[in-house]
LUMDRENBA-309427 format. One record per atom (N, C-alpha, C, O): x, y, z; residue in three letters. Coordinates in steps of 0.02 Angstrom, whole numbers. Example, Ala and Ser with C-alpha at 12.3 -4.5 7.8 and 13.67 -1.06 7.14 Angstrom:
REM LUMDRENBA-309427
     xx     yy     zz type
    660   -284    390  Ala
    615   -225    390  Ala
    660   -165    390  Ala
    712   -166    423  Ala
    642   -112    354  Ser
    684    -53    357  Ser
    645      2    394  Ser
    670     57    402  Ser
This chain:
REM LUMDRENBA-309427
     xx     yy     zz type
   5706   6251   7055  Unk
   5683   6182   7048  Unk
   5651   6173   6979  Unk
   5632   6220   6945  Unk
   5648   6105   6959  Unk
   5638   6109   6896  Unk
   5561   6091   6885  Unk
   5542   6053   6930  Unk
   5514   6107   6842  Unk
   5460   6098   6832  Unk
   5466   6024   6776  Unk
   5492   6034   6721  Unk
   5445   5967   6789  Unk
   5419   5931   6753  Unk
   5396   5917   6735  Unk
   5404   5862   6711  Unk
   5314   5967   6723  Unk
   5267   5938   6685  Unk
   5279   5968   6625  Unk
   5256   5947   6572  Unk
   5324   6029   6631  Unk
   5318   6055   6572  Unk
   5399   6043   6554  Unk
   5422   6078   6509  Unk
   5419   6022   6568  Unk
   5490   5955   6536  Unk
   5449   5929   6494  Unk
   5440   5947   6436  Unk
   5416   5874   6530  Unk
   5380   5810   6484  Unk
   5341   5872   6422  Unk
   5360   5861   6365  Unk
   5301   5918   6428  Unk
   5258   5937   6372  Unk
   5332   5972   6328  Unk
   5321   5980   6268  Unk
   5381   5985   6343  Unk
   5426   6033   6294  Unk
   5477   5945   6265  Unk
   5521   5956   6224  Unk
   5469   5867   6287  Unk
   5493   5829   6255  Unk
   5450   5800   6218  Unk
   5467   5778   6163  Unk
   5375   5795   6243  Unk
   5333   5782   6199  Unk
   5324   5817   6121  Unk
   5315   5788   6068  Unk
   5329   5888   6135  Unk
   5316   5928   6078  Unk
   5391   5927   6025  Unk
   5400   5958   5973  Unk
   5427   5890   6051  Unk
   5487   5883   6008  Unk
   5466   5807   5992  Unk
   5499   5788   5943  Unk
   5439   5775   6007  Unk
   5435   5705   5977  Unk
   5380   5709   5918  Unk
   5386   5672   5869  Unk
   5340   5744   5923  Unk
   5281   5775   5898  Unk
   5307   5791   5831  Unk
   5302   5756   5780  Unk
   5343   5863   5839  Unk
   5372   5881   5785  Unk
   5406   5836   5725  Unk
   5402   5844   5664  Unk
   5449   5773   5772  Unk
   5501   5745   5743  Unk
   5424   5699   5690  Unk
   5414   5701   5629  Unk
   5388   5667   5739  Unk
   5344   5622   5698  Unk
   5314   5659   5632  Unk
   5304   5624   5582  Unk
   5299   5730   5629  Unk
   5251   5782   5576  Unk
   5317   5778   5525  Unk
   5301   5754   5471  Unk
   5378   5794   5531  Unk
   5431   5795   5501  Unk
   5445   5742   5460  Unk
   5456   5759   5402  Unk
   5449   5657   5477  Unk
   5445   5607   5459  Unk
   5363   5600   5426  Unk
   5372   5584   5367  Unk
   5318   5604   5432  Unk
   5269   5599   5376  Unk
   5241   5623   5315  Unk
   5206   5598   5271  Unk
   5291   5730   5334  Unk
   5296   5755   5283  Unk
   5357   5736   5226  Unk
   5364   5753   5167  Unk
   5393   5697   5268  Unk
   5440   5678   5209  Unk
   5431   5596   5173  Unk
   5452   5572   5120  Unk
   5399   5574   5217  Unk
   5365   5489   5169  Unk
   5313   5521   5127  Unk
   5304   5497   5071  Unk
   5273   5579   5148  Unk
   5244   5602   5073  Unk
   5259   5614   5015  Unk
   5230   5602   4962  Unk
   5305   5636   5027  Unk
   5349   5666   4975  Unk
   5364   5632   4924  Unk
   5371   5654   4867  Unk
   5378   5519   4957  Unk
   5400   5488   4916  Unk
   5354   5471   4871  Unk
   5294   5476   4885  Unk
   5377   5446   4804  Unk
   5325   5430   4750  Unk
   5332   5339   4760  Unk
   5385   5309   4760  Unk
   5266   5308   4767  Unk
   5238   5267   4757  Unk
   5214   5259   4715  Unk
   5154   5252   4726  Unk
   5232   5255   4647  Unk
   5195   5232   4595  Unk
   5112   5261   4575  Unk
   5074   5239   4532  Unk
   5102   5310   4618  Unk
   5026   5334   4613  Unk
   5038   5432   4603  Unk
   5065   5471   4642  Unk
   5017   5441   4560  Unk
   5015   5535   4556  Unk
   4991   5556   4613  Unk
   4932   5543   4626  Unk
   5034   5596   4663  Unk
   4995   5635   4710  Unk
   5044   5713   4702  Unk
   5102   5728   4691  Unk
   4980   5746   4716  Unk
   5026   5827   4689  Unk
   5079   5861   4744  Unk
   5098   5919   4740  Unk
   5100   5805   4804  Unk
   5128   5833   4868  Unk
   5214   5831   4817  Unk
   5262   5868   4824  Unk
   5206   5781   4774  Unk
   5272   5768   4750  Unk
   5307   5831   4743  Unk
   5360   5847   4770  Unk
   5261   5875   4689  Unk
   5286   5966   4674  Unk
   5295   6003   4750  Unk
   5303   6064   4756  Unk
   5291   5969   4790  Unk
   5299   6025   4846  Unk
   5357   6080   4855  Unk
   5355   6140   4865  Unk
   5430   6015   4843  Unk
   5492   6032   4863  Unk
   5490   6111   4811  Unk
   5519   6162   4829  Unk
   5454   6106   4753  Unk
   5499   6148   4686  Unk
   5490   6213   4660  Unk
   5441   6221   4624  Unk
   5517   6251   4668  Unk
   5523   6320   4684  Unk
   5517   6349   4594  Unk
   5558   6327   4553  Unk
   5475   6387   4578  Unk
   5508   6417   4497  Unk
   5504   6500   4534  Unk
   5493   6529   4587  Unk
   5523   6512   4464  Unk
   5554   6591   4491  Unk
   5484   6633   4447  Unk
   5460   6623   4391  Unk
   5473   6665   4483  Unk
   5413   6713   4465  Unk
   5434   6765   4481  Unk
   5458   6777   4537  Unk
   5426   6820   4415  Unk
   5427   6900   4435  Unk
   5499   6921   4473  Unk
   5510   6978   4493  Unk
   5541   6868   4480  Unk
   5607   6895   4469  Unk
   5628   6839   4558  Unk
   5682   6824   4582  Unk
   5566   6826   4578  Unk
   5568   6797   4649  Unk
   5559   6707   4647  Unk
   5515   6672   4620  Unk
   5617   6688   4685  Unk
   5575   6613   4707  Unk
   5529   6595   4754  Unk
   5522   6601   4814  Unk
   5490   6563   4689  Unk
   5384   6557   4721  Unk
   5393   6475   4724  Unk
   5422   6443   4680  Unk
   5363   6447   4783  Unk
   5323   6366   4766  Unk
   5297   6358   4718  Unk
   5268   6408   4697  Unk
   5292   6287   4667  Unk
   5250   6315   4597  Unk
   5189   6315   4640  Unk
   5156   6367   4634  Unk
   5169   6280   4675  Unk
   5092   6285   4682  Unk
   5055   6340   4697  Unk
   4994   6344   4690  Unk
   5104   6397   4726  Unk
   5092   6475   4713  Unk
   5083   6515   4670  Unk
   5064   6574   4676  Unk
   5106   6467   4591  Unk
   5097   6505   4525  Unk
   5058   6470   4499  Unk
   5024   6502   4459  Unk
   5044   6415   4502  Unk
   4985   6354   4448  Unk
   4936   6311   4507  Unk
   4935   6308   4568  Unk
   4898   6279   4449  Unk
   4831   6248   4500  Unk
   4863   6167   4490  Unk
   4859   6153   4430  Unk
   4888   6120   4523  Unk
   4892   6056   4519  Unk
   4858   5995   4539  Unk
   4846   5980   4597  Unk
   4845   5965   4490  Unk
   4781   5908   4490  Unk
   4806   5851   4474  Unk
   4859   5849   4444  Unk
   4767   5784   4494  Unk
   4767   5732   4479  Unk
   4716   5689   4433  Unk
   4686   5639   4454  Unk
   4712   5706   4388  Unk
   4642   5685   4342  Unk
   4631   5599   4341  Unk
   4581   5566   4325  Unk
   4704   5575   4367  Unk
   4697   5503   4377  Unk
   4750   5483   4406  Unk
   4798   5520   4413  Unk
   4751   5402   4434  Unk
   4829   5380   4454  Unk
   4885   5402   4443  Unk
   4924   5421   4486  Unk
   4898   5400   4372  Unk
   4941   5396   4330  Unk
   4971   5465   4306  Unk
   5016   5462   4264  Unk
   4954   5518   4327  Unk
   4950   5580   4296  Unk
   4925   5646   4335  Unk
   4873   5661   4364  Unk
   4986   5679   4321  Unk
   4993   5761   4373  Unk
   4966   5817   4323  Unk
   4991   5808   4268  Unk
   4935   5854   4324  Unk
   4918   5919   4273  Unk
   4932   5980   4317  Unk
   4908   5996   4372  Unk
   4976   6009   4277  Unk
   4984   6072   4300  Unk
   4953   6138   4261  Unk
   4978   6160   4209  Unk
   4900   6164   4291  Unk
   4879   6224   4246  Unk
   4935   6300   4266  Unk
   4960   6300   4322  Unk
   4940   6318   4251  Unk
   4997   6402   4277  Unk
   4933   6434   4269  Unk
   4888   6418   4231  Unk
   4937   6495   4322  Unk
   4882   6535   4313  Unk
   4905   6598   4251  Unk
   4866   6638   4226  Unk
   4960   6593   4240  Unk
   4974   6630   4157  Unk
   5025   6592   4145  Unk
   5063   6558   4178  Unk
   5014   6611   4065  Unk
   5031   6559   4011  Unk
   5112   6576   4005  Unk
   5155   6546   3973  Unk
   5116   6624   4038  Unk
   5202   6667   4014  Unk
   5223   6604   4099  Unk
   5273   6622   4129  Unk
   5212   6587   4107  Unk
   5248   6535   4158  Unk
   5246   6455   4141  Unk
   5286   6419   4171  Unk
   5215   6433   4108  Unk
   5233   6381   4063  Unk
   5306   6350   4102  Unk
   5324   6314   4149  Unk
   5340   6405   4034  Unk
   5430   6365   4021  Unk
   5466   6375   4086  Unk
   5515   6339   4091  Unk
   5451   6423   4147  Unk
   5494   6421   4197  Unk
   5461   6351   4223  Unk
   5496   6301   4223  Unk
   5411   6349   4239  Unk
   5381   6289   4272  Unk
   5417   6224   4232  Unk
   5456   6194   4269  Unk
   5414   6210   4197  Unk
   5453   6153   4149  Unk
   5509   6155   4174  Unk
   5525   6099   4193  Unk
   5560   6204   4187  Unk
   5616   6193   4173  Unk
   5633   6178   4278  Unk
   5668   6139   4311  Unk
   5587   6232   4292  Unk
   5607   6201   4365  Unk
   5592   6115   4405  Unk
   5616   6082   4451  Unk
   5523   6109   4340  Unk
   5536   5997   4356  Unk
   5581   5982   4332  Unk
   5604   5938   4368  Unk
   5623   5991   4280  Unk
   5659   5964   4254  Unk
   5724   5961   4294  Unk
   5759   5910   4296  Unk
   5738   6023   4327  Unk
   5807   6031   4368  Unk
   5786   6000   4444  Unk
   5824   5995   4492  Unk
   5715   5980   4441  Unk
   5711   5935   4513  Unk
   5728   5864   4510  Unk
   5739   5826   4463  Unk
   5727   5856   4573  Unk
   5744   5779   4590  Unk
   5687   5730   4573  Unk
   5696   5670   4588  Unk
   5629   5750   4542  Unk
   5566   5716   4532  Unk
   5565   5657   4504  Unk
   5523   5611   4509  Unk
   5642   5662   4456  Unk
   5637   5624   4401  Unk
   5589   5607   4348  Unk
   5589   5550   4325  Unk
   5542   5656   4323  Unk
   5494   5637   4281  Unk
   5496   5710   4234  Unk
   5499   5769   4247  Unk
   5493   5670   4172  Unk
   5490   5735   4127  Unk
   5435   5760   4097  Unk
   5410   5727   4051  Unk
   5409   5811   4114  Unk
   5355   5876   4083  Unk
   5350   5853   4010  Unk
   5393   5846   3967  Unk
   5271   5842   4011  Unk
   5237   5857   3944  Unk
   5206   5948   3932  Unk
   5171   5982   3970  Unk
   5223   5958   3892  Unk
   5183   6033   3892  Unk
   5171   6053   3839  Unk
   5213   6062   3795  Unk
   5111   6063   3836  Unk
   5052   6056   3759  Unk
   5031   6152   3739  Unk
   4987   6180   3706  Unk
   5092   6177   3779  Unk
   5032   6249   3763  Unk
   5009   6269   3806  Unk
   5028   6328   3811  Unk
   4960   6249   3863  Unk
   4913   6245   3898  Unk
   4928   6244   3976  Unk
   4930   6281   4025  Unk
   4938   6164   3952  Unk
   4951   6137   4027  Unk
   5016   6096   4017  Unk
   5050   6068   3974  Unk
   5014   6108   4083  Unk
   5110   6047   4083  Unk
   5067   5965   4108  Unk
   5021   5959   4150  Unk
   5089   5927   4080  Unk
   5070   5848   4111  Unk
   5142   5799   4140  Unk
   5202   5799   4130  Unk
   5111   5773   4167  Unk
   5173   5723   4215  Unk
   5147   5648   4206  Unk
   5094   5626   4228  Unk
   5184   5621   4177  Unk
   5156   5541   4176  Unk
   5208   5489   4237  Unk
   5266   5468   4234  Unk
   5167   5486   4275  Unk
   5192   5448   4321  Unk
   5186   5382   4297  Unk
   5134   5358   4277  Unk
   5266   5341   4302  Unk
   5291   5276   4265  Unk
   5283   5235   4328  Unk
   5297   5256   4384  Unk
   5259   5175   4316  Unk
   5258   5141   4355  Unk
   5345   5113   4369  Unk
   5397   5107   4336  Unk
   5316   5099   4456  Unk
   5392   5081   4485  Unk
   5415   5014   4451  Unk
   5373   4970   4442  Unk
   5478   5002   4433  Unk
   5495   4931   4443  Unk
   5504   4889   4528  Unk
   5504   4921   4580  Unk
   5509   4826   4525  Unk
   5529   4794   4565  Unk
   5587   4820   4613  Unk
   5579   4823   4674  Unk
   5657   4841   4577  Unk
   5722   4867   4594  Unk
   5704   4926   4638  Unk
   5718   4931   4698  Unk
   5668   4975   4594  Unk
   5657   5031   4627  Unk
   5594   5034   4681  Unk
   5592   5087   4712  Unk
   5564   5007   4690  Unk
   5516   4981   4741  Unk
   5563   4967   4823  Unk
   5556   4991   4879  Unk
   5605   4922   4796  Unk
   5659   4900   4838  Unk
   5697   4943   4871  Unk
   5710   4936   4931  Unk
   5723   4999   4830  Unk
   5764   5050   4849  Unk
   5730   5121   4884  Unk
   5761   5165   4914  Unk
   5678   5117   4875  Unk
   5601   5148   4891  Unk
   5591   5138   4966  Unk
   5579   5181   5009  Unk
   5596   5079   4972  Unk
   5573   5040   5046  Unk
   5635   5050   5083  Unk
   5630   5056   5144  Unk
   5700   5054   5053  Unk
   5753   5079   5093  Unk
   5745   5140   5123  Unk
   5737   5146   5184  Unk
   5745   5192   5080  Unk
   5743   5263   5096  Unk
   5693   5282   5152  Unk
   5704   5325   5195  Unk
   5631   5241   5147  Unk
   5581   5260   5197  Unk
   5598   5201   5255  Unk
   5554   5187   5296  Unk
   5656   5170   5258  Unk
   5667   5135   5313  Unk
   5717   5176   5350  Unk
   5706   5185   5410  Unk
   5771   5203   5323  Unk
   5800   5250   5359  Unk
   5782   5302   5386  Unk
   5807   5331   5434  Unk
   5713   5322   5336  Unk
   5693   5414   5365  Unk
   5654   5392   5439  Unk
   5663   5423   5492  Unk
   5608   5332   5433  Unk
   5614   5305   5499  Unk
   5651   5303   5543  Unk
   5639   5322   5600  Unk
   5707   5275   5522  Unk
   5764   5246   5576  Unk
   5781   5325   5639  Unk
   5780   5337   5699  Unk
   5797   5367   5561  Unk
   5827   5457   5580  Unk
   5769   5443   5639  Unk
   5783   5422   5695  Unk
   5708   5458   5619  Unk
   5663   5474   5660  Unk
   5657   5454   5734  Unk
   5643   5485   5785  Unk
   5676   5376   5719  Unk
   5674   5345   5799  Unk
   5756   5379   5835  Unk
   5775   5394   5891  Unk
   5780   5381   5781  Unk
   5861   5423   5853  Unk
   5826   5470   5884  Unk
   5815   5480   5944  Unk
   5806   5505   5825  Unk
   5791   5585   5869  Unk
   5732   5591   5924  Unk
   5710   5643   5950  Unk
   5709   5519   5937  Unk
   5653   5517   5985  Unk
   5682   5497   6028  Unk
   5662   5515   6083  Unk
   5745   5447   6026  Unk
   5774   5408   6094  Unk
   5818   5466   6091  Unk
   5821   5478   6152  Unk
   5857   5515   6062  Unk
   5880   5579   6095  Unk
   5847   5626   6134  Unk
   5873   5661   6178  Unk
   5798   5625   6120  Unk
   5752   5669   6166  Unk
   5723   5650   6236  Unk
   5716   5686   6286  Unk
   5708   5588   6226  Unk
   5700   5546   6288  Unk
   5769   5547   6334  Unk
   5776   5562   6393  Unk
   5811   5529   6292  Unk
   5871   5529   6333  Unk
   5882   5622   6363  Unk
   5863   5630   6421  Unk
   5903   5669   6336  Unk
   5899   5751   6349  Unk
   5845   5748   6416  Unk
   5872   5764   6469  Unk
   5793   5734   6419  Unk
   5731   5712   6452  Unk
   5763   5686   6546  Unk
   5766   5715   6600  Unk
   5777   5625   6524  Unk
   5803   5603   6581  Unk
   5887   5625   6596  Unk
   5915   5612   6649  Unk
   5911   5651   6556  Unk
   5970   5696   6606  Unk
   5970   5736   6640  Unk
   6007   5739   6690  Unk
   5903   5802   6613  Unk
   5879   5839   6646  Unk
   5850   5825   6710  Unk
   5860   5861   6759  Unk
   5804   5761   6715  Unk
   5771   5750   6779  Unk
   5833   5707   6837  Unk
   5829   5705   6898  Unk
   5895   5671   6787  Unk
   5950   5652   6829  Unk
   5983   5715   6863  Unk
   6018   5712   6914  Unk
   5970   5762   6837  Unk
   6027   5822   6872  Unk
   6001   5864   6907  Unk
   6034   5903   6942  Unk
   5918   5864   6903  Unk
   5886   5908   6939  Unk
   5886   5865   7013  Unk
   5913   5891   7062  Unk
   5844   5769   7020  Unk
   5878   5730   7068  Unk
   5955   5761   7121  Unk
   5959   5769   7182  Unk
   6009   5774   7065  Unk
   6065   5781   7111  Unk
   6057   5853   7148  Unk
   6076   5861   7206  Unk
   6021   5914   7098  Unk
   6003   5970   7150  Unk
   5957   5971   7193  Unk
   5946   6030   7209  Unk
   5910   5921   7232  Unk
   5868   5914   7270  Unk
   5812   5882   7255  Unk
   5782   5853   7300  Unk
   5790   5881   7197  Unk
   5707   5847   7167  Unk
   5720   5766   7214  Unk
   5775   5742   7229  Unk
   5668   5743   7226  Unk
   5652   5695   7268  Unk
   5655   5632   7214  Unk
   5628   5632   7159  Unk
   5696   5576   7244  Unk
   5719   5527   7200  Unk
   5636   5489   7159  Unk
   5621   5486   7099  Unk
   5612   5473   7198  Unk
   5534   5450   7165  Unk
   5504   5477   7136  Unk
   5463   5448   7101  Unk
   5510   5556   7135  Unk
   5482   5592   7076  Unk
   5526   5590   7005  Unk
   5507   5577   6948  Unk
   5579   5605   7027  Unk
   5647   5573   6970  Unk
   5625   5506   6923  Unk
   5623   5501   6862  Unk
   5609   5459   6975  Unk
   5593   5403   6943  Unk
   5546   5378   6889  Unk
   5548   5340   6841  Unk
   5488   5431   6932  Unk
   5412   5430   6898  Unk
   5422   5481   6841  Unk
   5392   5478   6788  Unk
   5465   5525   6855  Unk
   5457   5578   6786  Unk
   5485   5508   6732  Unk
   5447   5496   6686  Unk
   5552   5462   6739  Unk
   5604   5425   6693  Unk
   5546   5404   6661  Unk
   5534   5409   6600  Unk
   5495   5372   6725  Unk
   5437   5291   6674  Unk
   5400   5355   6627  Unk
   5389   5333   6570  Unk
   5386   5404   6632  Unk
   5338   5441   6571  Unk
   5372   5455   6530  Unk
   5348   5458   6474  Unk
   5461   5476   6543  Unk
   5492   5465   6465  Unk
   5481   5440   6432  Unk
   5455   5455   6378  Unk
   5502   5372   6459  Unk
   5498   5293   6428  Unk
   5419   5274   6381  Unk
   5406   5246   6328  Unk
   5386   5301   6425  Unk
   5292   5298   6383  Unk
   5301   5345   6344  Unk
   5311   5322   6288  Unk
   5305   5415   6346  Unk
   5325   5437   6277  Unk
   5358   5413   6249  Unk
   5330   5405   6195  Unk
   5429   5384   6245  Unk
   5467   5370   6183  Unk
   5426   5311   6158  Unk
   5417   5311   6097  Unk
   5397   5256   6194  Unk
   5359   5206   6178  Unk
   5318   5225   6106  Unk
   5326   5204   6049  Unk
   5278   5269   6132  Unk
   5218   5286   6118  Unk
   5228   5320   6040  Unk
   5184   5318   5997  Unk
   5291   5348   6031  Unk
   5299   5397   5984  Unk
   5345   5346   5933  Unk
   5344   5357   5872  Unk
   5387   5288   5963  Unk
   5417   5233   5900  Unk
   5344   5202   5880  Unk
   5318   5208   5825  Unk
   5326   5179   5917  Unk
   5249   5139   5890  Unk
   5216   5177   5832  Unk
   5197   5153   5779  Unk
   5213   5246   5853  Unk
   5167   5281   5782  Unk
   5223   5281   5730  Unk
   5197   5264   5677  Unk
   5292   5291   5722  Unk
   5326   5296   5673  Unk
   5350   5221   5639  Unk
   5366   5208   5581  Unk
   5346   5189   5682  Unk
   5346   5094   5660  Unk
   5245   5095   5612  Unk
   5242   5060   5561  Unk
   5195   5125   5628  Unk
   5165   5125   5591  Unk
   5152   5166   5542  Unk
   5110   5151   5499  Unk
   5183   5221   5543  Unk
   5209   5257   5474  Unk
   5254   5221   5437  Unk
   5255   5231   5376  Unk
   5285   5187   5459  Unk
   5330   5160   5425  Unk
   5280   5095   5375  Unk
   5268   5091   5315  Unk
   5267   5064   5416  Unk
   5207   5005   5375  Unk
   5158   5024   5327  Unk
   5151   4983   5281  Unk
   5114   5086   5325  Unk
   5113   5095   5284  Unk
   5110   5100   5216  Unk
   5081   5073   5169  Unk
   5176   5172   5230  Unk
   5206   5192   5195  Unk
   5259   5129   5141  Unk
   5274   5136   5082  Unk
   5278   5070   5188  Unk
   5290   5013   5147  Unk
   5258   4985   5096  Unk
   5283   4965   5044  Unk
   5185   4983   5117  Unk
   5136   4936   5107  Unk
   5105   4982   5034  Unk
   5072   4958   4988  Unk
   5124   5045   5039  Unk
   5082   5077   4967  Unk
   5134   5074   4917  Unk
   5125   5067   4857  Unk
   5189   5080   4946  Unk
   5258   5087   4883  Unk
   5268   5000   4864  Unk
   5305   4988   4816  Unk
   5240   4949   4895  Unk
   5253   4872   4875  Unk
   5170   4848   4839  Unk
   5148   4790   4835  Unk
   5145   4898   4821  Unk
   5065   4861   4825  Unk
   5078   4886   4727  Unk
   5067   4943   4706  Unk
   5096   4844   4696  Unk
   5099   4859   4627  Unk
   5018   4870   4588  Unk
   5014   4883   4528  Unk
């Protein structure tokens, strides 16, 4: 027989996941404001190995406008440079010697626009994979029903799908707002 409470906690913890997944990746996007999550994706090669830079340098925001990267040695400089450069960051490395700098350009209008797309779809992804799970959810409790589970428990497990999936578009409809609202706020 099938256990449903721990159905519902093993669909919950996949909706869970899906939502942590979707916020680590609207971080990611640049809004017109320096935040150092941007370097996350970017790997440089240290000591013969691929390292996160933030495993090789200290990264700061001394203001809006502007990323500083210190390397904790100076012989990493030029890999660090060259691995923003081959990223998708789109922003090109100042590097004085010292420190590498990032001047974050303000968005245009266009790209603002196209901005609000991308984080409308990573949403969108997000809400399938919650009404997939909900759905996985209630097939399981439909088929356990046909092996004996008692139809009213069937039922009552469906309505707590339904409140989870509720519950889990609502937070990603407000990730989504947001995450709108900082990439349109010039």
């Amino acid at each position: 027989m099938i256990d449903i409470k721990s159905l519902e906690n093993e669909v919950e913890e996949k909706m869970q996941s899906t939502l942590e997944f979707l916020e680590d990746t609207l971080s990611r996007i640049r809004a017109g404001r320096a935040n150092p999550r941007l370097l996350d994706g970017i790997m440089v090669e240290y000591y013969g190995t691929m390292t996160p830079l933030t495993s090789t340098a200290t990264v700061t925001t001394p203001d809006a406008k502007s990323i500083v990267i210190q390397p904790w040695e100076k012989s990493m400089l030029k890999p660090i440079e060259k691995a923003i450069m081959n990223s998708d960051v789109g922003i090109t490395p100042e590097n004085n010697g010292e420190v590498i700098r990032l001047g974050i350009p303000p968005l245009t209008e266009e790209r603002r626009k196209q901005l609000v797309k991308q984080i409308k779809q990573e949403a969108e992804d997000a809400k399938i994979s919650i009404r997939n799970f909900r759905r996985e959810g209630i097939d399981s409790i439909k088929k356990a029903v046909k092996d004996g589970l008692p139809e009213d428990t069937g039922k009552n497990a469906e309505v707590s799908f339904q409140k989870l999936h509720d519950k889990y578009i609502k937070m990603i409809d407000d990730s989504f707002e947001v995450k709108e609202k900082e990439v349109l706020t010039v």
